[in-house]
C-alpha positions in Angstrom: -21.7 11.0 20.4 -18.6 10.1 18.8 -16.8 6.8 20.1 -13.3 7.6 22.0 -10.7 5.6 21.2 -7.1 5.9 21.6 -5.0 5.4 18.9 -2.5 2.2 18.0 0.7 3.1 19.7 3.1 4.7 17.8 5.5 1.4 16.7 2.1 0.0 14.9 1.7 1.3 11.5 -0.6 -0.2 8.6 1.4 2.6 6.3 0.1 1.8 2.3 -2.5 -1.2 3.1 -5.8 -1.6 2.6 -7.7 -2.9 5.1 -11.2 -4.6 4.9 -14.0 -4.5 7.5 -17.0 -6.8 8.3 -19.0 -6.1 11.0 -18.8 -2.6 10.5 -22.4 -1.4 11.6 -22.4 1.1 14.5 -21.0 -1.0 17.8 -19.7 -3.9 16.2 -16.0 -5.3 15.8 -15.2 -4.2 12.3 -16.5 -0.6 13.4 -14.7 -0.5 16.8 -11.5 -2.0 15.0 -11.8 0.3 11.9 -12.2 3.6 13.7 -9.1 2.5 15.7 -7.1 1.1 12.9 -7.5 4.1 10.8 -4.9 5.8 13.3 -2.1 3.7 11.9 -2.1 5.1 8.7 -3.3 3.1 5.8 -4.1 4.0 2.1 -7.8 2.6 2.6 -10.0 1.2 4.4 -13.2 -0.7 3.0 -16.4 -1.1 5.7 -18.8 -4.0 4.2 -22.1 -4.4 6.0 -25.5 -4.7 5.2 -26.6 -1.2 4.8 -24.7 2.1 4.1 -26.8 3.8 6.7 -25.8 1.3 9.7 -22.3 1.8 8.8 -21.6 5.1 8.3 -21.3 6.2 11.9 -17.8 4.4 11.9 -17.1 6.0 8.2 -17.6 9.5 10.0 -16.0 8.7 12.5 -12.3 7.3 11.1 -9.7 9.5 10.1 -10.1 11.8 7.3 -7.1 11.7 5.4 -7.5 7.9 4.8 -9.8 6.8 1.6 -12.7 5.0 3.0 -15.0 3.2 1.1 -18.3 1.3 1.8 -19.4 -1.9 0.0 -22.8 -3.9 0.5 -21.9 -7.4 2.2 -24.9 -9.7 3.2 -22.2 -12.4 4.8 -24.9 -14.9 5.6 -25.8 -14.5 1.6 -22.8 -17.1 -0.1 -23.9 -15.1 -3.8 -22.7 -11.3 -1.7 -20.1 -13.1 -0.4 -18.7 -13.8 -3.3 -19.7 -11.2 -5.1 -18.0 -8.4 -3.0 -14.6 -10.9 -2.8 -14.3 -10.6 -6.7 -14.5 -7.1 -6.8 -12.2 -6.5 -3.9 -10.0 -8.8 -5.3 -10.0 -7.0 -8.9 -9.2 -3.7 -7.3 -6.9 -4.6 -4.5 -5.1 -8.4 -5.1 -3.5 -9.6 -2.4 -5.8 -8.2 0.0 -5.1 -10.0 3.7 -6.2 -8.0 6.6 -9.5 -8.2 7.8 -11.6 -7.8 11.1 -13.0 -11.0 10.8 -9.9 -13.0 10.5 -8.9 -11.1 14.1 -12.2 -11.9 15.5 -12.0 -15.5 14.6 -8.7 -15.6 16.5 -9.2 -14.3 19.1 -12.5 -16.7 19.6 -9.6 -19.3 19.2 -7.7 -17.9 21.9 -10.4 -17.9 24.4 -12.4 -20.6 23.9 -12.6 -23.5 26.5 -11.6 -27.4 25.1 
């Protein structure tokens, strides 16, 4: 069963960026967020978890005229992590969007002091 979401209003647009996913594994943020996101328009999005099979529900699932691309990410693993940042970085410099930095905000934004 395919996930229903509506899509970003019509003022939000990620027109010509590229947008990287973690958590991207069948129900979690970065799948959720990139099946959404994918609405909006970008050039590409890239979904990193550990195993292509766990995330390609959200890769069927996101639009089909946006590039989408799957790369290996073991994020408790400091060598992957590293690893998948240099070859991002090499193919798409300046890369700032991610699921994770949203996720880590919005932790911010609710946690008690």
């Amino acid at each position: 069963m395919a996930i229903q979401k509506p899509p970003f209003s019509s003022t939000t647009t990620a027109d010509g960026k590229v947008i990287l996913f973690t958590g991207a594994s069948k129900g979690g943020l970065g799948a959720e967020t990139a099946v959404s996101l994918a609405t909006a328009n970008p050039k590409k999005i890239i979904l990193t978890g550990c195993s292509e099979a766990k995330v390609a529900p959200a890769l069927e699932q996101t639009n089909p005229g946006i590039a989408a691309q799957f790369i290996a990410l073991e994020l408790g693993d400091q060598q992957s992590v590293r690893k998948v940042a240099a070859k991002v970085n090499a193919i798409h410099p300046g890369l700032i969007i991610s699921s994770n930095l949203m996720n880590n905000v919005s932790q911010e934004m609710f946690m008690d002091d």
